[in-house]
C-alpha positions, 0 to 999 in steps of 0.5 A, a space after each residue: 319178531 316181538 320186539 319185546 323179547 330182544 332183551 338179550 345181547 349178542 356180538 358175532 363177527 362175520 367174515 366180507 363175504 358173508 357180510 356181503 351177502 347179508 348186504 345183498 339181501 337186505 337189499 331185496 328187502 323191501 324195508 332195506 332192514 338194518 344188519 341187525 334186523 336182517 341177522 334177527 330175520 334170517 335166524 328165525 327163518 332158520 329155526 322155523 325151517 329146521 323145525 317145520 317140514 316145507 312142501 317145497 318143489 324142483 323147477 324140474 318137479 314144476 314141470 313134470 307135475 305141470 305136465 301129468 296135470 294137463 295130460 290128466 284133464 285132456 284124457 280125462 282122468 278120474 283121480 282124488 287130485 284135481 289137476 286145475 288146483 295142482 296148476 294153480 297152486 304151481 302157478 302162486 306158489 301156493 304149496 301151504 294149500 297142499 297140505 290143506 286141502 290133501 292131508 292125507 298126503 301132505 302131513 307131517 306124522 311120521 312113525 318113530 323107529 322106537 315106536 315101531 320096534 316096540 310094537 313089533 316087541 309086542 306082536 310077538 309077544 302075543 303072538 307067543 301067548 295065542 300059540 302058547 295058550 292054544 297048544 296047552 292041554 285041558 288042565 293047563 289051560 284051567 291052571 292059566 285061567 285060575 292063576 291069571 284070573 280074570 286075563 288068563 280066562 281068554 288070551 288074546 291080543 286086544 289091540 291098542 287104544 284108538 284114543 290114547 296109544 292111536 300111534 301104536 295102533 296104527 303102526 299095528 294095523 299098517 304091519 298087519 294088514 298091510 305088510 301080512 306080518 303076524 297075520 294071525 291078528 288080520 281081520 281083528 279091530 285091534 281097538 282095546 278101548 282102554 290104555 294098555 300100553 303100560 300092562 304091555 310093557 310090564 308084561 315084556 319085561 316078563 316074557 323078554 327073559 323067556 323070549 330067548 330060551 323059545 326056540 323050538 317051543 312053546 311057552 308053556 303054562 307057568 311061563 304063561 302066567 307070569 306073563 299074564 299076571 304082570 299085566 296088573 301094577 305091583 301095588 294092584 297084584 298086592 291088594 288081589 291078594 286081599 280083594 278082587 279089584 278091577 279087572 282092566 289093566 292099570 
């Protein structure tokens, strides 16, 4: 810890036993720090613990890792782990290495529930413009094409920007190929290329009120529209009354 920073006070009473305990682990320490120092120690190991994710091991999930890895080198098993490795990191205590050396596994991404649900809004979402727009006839499809011009011309779900909203893609992809949820998009790269996320929200704020009224049916083509022109901001939607600007979502 800097001992720069200690610039705040702070007084606190601890009961025998607690302080027993601290005595105790000073003790253990090699320094035999001050209480005060063991007090700095231990908060500041608490705030990296509740903030980090440890990879941390049960003696019992010791054993049994220890276990499968003597069983896999004694029948030979061809696997993207390598058994002398999980046996020396056991063995040191090494676990960092973990998370080093497969971090594919042993990482700390984890999708947030808003995420997820927001994604799921929007795969709905187009999963009712694709089916909507196709059922259309002839006449309504040229309607959508001209009012919504140019996104009414090919209403297709894009997919996520792999550079800007990656958590959102894959999210998208997990649901899609993996769970076969809106499989109507599987074999799609679902890569936009370009920030779409905020086009999507306005266009759910559009088609949200719409959503509840679907039983049953389709979307039909003014629904569409609305809809589809939400994907420009308010400000661009006015200046296309008097230019034809640009025809990516902003």
């Amino acid at each position: 810890m800097n001992a720069q920073a200690m610039t705040e006070r702070f007084e606190m009473r601890l009961g025998a036993s607690v302080l027993n305990n601290l005595d105790s682990w000073r003790a253990e320490q090699r320094d035999l720090p001050s209480r005060a120092e063991a007090v700095r120690r231990l908060v500041e190991v608490g705030l990296n613990k509740s903030t980090k994710k440890h990879i941390v091991l049960s003696d019992g999930e010791k054993l049994i890792t220890t276990m499968l890895c003597q069983l896999f080198k004694h029948l030979n098993v061809k696997s993207d782990f390598d058994p002398t490795f999980l046996e020396a990191v056991i063995d040191g205590g090494h676990y960092w290495a973990l998370g080093w050396e497969h971090q594919s596994v042993f990482h700390q991404n984890e999708d947030s529930d808003t995420d997820v649900s927001e994604v799921m809004a929007i795969l709905n979402m187009w999963s009712f413009l694709e089916c909507g727009f196709e059922a259309l006839t002839k006449s309504d499809k040229d309607r959508v094409a001209a009012e919504a011009k140019p996104f009414g011309e090919q209403v297709i779900f894009a997919g996520f920007s792999g550079n800007y909203e990656a958590e959102h893609l894959c999210i998208a992809k997990f649901l899609i190929n993996r769970l076969d949820r809106f499989t109507e998009f599987k074999g799609r790269a679902l890569d936009s290329h370009l920030p779409v996320l905020d086009a999507y929200r306005r266009m759910l704020s559009v088609f949200e009120p719409f959503r509840v009224n679907l039983t049953g049916r389709d979307l039909n083509a003014p629904e569409i529209v609305k809809i589809l022109q939400a994907q420009r901001t308010p400000a661009a939607r006015k200046n296309d009354l008097v230019t034809n600007g640009s025809s990516s979502p902003t």
